[in-house]
KOLGUTOR-178868 format. One line per field, with one value per residue (C-alpha): z, y, x; residue in one letter; residue number from 1. Coordinates in pm, whole numbers, plus 50000, padded with zeros to 5 digits. Each point is the difference from the previous one (the first is absolute). Last residue first. Layout:
N
c3 (Z:...)
c2 (Y:...)
c1 (X:...)
type (a:...)
seq (NUM:...)
END
This chain:
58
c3 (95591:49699:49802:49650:49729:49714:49905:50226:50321:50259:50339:49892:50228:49963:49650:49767:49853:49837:50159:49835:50317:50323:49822:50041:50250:49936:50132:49790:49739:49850:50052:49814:49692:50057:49958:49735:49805:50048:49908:49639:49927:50025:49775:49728:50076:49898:49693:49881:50054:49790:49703:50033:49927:49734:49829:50053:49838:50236)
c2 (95507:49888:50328:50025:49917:49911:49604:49873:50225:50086:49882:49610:49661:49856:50084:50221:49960:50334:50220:50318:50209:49780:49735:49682:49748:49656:49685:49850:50300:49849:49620:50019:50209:49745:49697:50174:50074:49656:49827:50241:49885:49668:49988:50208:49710:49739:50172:50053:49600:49942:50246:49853:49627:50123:50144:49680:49777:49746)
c1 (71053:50130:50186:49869:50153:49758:50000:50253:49902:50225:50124:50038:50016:49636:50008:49718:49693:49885:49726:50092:50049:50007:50176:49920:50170:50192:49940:49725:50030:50335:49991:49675:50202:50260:49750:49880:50292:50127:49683:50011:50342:49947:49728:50217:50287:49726:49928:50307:50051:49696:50099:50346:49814:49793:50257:50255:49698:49861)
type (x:x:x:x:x:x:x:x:x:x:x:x:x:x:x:x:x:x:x:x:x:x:x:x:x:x:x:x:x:x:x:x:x:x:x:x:x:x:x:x:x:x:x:x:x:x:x:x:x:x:x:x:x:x:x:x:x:x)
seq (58:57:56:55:54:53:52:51:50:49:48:47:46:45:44:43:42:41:40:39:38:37:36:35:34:33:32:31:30:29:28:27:26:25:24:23:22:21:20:19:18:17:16:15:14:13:12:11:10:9:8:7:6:5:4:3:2:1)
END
């Protein structure tokens, strides 16, 4: 295995990884989290204002 094709695999392999962590956070996220009332956004369990737009969390 050539040193190119064997940084192209391990670049690869980190991408993959990268993806399943952003899901499973992005899961993690809206599973016990709450949307905003105005722009629908997933938000924390714990927070009193939007991420995405800034709107108070009733």
């Amino acid at each position: 295995m050539t040193p190119i094709v064997f940084l192209m695999l391990v670049l690869g392999v980190i991408g993959a990884l990268m993806i399943l962590r952003n899901a499973a956070r992005r899961q993690s996220l809206h599973g016990d989290g709450r949307s905003c009332p105005r722009c629908g956004a997933a938000n924390r369990g714990h927070a009193r204002f939007c991420a995405q737009c800034g709107s108070p969390l009733v």
